[in-house]
PDB file of N, CA, C and O in Angstrom:
ATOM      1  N   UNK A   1     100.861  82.999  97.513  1.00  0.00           N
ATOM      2  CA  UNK A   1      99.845  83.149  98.542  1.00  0.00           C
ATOM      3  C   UNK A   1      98.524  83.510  97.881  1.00  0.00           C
ATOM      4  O   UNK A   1      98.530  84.308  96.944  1.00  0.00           O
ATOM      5  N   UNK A   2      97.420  82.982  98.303  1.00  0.00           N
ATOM      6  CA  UNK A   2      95.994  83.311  97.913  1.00  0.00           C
ATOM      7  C   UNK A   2      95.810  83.992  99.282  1.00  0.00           C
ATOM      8  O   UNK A   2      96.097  83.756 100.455  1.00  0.00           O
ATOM      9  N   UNK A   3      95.064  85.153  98.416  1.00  0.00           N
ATOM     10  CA  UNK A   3      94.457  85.881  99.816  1.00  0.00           C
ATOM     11  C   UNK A   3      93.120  86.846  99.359  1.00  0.00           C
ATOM     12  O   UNK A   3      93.043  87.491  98.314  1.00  0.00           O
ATOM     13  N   UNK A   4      92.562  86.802  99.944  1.00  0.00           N
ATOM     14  CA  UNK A   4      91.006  88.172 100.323  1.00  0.00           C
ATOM     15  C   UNK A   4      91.049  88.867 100.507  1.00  0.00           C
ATOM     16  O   UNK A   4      91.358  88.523 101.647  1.00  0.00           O
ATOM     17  N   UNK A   5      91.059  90.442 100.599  1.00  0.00           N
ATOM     18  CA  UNK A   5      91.310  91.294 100.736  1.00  0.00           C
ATOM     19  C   UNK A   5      89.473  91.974 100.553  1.00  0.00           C
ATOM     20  O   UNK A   5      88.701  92.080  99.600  1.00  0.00           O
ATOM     21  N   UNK A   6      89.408  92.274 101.885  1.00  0.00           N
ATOM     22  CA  UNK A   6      87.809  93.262 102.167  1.00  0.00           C
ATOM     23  C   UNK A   6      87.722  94.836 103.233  1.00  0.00           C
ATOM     24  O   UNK A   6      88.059  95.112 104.385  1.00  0.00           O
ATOM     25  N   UNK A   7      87.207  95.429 102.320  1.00  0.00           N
ATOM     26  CA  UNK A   7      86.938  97.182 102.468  1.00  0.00           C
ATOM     27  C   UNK A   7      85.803  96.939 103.359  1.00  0.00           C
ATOM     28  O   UNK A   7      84.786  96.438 102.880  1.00  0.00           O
ATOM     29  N   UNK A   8      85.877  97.311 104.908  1.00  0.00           N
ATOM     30  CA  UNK A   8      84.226  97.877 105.493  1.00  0.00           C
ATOM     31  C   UNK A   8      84.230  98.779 105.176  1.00  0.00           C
ATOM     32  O   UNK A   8      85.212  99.447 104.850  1.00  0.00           O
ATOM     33  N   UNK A   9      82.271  99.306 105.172  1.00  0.00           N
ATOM     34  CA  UNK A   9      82.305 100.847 105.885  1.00  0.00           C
ATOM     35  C   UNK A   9      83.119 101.334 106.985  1.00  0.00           C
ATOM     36  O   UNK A   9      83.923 102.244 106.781  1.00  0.00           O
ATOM     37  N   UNK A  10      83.048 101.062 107.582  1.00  0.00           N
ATOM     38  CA  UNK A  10      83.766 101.765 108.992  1.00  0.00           C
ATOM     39  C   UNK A  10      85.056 101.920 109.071  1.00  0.00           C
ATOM     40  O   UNK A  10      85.671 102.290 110.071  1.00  0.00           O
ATOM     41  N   UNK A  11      85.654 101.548 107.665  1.00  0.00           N
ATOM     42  CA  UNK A  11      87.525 101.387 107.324  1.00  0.00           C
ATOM     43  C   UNK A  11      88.339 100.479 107.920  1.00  0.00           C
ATOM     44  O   UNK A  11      89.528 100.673 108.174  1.00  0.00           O
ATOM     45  N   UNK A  12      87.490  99.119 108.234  1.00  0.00           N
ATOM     46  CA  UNK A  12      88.445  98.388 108.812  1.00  0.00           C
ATOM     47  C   UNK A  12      88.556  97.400 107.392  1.00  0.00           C
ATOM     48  O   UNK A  12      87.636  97.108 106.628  1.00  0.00           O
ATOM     49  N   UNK A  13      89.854  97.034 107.322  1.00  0.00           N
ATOM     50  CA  UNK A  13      90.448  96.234 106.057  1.00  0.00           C
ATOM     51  C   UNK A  13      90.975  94.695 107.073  1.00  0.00           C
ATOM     52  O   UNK A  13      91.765  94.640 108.016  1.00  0.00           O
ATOM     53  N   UNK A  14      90.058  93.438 106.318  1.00  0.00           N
ATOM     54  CA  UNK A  14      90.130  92.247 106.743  1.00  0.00           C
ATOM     55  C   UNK A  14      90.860  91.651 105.327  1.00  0.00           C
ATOM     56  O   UNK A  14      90.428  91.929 104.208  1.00  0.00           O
ATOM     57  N   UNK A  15      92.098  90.743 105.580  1.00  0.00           N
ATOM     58  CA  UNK A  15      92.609  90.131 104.819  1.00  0.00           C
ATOM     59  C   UNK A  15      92.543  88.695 104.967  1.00  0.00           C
ATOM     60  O   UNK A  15      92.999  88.367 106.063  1.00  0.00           O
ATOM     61  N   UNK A  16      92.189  87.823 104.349  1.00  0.00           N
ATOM     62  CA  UNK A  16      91.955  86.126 104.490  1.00  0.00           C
ATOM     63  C   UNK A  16      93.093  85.993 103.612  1.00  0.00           C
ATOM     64  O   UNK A  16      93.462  86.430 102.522  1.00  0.00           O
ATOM     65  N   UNK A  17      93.683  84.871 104.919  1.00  0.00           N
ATOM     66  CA  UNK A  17      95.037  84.343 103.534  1.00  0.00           C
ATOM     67  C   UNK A  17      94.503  82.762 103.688  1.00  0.00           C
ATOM     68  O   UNK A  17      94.357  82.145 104.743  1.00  0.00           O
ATOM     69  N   UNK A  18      94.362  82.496 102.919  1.00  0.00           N
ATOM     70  CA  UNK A  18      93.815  81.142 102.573  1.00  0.00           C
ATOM     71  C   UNK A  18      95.016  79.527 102.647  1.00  0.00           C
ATOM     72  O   UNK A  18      94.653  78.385 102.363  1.00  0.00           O
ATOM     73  N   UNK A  19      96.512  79.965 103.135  1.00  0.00           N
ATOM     74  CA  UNK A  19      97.680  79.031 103.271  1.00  0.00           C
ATOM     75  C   UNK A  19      97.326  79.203 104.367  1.00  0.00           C
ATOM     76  O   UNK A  19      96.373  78.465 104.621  1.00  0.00           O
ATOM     77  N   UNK A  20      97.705  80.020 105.445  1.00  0.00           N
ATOM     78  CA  UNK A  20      97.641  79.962 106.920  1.00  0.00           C
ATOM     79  C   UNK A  20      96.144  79.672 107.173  1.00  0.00           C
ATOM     80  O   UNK A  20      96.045  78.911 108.135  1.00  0.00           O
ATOM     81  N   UNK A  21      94.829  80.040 106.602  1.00  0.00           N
ATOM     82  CA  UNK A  21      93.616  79.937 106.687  1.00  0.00           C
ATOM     83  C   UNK A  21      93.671  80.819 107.699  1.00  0.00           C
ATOM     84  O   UNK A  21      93.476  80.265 108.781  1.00  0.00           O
ATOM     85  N   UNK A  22      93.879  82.088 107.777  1.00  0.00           N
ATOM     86  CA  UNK A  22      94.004  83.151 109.040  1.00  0.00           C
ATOM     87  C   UNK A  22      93.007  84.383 108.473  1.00  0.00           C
ATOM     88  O   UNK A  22      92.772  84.347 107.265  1.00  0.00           O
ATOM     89  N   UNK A  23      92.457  85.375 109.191  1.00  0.00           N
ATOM     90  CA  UNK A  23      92.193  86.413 108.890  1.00  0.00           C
ATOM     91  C   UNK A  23      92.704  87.334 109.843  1.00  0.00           C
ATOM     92  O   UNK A  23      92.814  87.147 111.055  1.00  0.00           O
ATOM     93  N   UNK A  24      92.998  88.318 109.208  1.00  0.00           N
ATOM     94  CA  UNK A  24      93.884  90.058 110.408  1.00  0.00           C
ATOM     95  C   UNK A  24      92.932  90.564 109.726  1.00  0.00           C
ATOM     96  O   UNK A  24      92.475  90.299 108.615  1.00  0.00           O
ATOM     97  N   UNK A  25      92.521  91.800 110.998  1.00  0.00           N
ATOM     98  CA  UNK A  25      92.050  92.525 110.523  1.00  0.00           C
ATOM     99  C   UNK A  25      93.109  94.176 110.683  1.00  0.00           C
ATOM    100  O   UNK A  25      94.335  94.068 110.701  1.00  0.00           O
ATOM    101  N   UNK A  26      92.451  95.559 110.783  1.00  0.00           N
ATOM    102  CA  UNK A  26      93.672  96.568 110.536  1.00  0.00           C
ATOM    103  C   UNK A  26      92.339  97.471 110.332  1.00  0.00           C
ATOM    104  O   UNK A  26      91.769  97.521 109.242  1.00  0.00           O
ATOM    105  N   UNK A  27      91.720  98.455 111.922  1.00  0.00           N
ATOM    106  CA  UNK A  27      91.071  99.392 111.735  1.00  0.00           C
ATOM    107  C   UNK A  27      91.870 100.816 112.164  1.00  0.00           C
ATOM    108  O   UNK A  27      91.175 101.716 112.636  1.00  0.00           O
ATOM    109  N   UNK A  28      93.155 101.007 112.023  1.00  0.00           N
ATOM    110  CA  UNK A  28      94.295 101.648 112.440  1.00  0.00           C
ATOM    111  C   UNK A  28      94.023 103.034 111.113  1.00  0.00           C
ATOM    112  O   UNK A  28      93.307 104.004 111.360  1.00  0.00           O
ATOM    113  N   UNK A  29      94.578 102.890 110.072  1.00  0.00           N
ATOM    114  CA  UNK A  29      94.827 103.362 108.941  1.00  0.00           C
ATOM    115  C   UNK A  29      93.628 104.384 108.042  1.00  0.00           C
ATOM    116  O   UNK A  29      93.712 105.515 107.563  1.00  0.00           O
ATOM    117  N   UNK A  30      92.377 103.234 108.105  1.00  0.00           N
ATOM    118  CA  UNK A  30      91.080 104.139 107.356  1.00  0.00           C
ATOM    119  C   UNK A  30      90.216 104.325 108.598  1.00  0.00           C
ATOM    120  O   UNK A  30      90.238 103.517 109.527  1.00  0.00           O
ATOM    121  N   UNK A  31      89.509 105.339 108.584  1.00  0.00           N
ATOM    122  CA  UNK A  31      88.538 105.925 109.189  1.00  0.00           C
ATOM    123  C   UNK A  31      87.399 106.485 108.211  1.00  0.00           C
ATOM    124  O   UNK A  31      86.863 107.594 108.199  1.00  0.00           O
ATOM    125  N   UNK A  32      87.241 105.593 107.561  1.00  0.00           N
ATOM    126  CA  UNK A  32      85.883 106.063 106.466  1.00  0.00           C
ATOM    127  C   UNK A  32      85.985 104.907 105.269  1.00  0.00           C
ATOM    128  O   UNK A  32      87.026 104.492 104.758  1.00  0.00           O
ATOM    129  N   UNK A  33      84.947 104.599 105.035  1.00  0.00           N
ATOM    130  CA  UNK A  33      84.157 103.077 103.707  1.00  0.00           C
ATOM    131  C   UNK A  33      85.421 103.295 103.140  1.00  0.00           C
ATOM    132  O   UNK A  33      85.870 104.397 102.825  1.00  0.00           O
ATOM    133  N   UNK A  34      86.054 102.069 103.004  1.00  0.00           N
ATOM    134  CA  UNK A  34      86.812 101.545 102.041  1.00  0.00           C
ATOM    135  C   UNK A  34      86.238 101.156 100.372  1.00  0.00           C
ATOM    136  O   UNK A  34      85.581 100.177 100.019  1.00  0.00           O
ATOM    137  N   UNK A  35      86.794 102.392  99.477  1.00  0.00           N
ATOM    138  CA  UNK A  35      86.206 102.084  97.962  1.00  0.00           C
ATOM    139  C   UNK A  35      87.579 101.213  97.027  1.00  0.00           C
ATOM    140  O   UNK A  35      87.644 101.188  95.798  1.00  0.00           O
ATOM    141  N   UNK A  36      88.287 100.748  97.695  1.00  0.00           N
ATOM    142  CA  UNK A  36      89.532 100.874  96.639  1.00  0.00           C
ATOM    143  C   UNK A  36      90.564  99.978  96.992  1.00  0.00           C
ATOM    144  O   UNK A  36      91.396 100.382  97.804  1.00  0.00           O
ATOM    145  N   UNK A  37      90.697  98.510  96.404  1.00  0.00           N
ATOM    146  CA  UNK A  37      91.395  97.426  96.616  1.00  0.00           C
ATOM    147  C   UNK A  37      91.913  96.706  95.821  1.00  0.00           C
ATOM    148  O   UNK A  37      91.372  95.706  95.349  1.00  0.00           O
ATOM    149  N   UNK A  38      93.425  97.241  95.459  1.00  0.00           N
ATOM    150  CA  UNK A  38      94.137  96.773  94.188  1.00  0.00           C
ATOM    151  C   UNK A  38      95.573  95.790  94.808  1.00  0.00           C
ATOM    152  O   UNK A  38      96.508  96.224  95.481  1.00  0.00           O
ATOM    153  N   UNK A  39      95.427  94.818  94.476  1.00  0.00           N
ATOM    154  CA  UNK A  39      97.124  93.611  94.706  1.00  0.00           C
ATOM    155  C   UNK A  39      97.815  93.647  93.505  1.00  0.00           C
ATOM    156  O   UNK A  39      97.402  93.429  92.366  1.00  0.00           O
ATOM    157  N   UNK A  40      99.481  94.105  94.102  1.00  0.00           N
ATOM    158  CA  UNK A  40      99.913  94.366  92.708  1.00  0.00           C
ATOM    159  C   UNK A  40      99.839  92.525  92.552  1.00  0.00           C
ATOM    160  O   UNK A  40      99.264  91.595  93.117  1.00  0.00           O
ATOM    161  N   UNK A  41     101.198  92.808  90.959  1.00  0.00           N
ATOM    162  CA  UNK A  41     100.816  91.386  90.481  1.00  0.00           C
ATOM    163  C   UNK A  41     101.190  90.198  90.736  1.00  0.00           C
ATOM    164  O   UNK A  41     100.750  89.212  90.144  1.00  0.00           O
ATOM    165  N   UNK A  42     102.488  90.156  92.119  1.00  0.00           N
ATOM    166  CA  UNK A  42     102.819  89.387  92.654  1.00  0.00           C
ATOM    167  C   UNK A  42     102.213  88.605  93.886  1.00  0.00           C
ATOM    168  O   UNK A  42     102.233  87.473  94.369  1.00  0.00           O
ATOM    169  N   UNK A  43     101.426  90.390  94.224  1.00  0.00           N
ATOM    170  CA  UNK A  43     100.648  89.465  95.281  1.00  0.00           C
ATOM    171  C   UNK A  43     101.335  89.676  96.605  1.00  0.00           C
ATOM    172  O   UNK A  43     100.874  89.218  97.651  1.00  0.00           O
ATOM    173  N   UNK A  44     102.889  90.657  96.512  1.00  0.00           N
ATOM    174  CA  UNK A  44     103.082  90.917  97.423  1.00  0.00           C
ATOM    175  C   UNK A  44     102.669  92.362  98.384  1.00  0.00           C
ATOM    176  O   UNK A  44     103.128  92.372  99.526  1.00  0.00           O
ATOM    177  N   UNK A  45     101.760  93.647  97.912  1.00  0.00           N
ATOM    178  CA  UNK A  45     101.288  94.400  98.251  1.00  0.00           C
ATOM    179  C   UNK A  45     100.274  94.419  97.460  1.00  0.00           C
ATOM    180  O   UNK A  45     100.024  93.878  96.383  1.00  0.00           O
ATOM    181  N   UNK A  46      99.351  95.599  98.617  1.00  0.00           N
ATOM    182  CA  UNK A  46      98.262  95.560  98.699  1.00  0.00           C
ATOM    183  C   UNK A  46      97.735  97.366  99.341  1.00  0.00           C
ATOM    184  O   UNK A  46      97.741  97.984 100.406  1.00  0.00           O
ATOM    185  N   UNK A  47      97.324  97.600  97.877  1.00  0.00           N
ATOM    186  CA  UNK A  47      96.969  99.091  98.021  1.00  0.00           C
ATOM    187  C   UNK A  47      95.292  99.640  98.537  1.00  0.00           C
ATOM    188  O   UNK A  47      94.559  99.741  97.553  1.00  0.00           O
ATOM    189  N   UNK A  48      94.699  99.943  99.669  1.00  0.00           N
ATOM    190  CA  UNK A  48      93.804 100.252  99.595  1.00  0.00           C
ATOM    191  C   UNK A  48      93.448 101.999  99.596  1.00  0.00           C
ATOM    192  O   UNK A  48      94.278 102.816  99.995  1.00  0.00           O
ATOM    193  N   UNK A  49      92.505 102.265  99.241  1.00  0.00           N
ATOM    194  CA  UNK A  49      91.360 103.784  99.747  1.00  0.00           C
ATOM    195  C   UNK A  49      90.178 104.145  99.641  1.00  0.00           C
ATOM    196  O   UNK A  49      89.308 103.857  98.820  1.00  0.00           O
ATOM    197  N   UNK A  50      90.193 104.952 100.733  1.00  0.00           N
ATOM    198  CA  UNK A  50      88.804 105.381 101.269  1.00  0.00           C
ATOM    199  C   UNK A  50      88.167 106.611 100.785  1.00  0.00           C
ATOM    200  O   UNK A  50      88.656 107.294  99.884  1.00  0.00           O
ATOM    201  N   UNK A  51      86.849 106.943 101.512  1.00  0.00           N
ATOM    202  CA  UNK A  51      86.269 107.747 100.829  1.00  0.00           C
ATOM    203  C   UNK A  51      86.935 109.323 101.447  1.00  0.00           C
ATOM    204  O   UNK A  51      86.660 110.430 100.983  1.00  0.00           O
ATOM    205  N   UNK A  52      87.601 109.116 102.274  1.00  0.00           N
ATOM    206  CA  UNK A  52      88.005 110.901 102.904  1.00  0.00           C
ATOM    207  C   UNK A  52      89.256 110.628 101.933  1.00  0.00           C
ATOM    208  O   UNK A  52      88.993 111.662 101.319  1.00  0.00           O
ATOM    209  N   UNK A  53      90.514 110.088 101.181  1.00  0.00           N
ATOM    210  CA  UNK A  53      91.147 110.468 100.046  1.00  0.00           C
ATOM    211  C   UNK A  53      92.471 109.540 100.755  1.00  0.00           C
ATOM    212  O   UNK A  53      93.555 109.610 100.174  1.00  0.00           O
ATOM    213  N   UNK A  54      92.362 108.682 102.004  1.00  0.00           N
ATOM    214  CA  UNK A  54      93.645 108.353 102.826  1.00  0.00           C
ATOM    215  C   UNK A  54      93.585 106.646 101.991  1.00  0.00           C
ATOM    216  O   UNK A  54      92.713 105.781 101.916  1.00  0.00           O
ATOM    217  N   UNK A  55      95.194 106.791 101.399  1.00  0.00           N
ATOM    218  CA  UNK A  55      95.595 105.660 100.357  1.00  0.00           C
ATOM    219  C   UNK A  55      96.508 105.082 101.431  1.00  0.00           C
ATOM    220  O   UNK A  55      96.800 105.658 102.479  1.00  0.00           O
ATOM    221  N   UNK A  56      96.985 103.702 100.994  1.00  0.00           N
ATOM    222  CA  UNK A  56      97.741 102.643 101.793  1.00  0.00           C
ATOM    223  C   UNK A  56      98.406 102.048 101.393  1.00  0.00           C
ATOM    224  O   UNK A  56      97.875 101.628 100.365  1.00  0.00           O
ATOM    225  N   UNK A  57      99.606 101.530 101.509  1.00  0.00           N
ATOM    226  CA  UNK A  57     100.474 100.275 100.745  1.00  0.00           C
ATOM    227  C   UNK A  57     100.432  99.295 102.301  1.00  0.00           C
ATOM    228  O   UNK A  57     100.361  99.662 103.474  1.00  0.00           O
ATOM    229  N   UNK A  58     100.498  98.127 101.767  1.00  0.00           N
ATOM    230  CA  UNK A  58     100.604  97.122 102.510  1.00  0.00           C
ATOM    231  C   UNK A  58     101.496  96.123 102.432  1.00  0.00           C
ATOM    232  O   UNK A  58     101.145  95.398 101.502  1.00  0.00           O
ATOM    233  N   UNK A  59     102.311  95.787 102.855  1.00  0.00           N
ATOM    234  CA  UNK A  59     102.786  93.964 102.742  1.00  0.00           C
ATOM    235  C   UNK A  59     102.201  93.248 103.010  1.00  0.00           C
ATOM    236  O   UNK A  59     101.872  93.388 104.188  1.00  0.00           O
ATOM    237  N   UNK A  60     101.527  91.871 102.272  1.00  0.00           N
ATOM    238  CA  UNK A  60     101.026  90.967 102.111  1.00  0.00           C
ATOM    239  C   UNK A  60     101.813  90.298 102.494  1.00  0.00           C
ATOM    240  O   UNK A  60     100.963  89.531 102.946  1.00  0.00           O
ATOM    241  N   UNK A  61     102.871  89.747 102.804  1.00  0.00           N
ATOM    242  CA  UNK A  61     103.861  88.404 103.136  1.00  0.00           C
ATOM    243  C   UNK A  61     103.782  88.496 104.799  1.00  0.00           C
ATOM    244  O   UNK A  61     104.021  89.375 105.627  1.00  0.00           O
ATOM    245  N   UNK A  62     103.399  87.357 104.834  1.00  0.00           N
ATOM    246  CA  UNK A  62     103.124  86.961 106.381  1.00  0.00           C
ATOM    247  C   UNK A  62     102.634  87.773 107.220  1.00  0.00           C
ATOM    248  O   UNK A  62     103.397  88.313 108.022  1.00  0.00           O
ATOM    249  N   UNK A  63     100.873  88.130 107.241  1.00  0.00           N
ATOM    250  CA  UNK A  63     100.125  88.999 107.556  1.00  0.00           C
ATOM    251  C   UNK A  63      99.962  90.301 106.742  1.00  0.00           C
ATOM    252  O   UNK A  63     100.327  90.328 105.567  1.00  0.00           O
ATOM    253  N   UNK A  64      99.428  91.363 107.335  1.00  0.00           N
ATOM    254  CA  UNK A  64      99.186  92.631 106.890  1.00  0.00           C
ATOM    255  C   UNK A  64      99.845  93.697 107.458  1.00  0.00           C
ATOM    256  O   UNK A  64      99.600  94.053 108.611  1.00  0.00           O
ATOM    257  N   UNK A  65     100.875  94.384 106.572  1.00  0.00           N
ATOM    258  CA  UNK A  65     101.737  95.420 107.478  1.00  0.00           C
ATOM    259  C   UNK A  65     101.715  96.787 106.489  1.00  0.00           C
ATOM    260  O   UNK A  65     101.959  96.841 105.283  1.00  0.00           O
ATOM    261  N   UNK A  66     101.432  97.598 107.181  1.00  0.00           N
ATOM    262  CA  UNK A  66     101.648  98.845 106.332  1.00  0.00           C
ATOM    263  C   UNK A  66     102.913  99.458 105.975  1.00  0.00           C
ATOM    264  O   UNK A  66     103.993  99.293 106.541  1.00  0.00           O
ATOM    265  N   UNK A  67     102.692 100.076 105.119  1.00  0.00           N
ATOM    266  CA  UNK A  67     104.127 100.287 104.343  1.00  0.00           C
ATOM    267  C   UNK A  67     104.064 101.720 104.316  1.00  0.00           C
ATOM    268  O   UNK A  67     104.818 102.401 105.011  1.00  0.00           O
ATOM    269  N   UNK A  68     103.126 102.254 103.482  1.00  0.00           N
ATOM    270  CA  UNK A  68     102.942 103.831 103.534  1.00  0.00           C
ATOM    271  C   UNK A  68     101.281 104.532 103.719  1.00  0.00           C
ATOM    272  O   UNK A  68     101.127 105.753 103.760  1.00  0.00           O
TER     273      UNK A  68
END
């Protein structure tokens, strides 16, 4: 999967997956600027964080789902 992965200010995390050509977005989780957007190396998660210290795991496989 190719995908995008973007930090707002306002903590909403938009993911573009470029197979489905879809974007989700996910303002649930951060409540403050997203500094911090690492895919491990498969590509199947997706770690973000913000500036108040709140970290994320994600699943990447078929949309965006939080993990922790």
């Amino acid at each position: 999967m190719q995908a995008l992965a973007i930090g707002w200010l306002d903590g909403t995390l938009t993911l573009w997956n470029e197979d489905e050509r879809l974007s989700r977005d996910d303002k649930t989780i951060h409540k403050a600027s997203i500094n911090n957007i690492t895919f491990s190396n498969d590509g199947s998660r997706l770690v973000t964080g913000d500036l108040k210290g709140t970290c994320a795991v994600w699943r990447t496989h078929k949309g965006m789902t939080p993990v922790c």
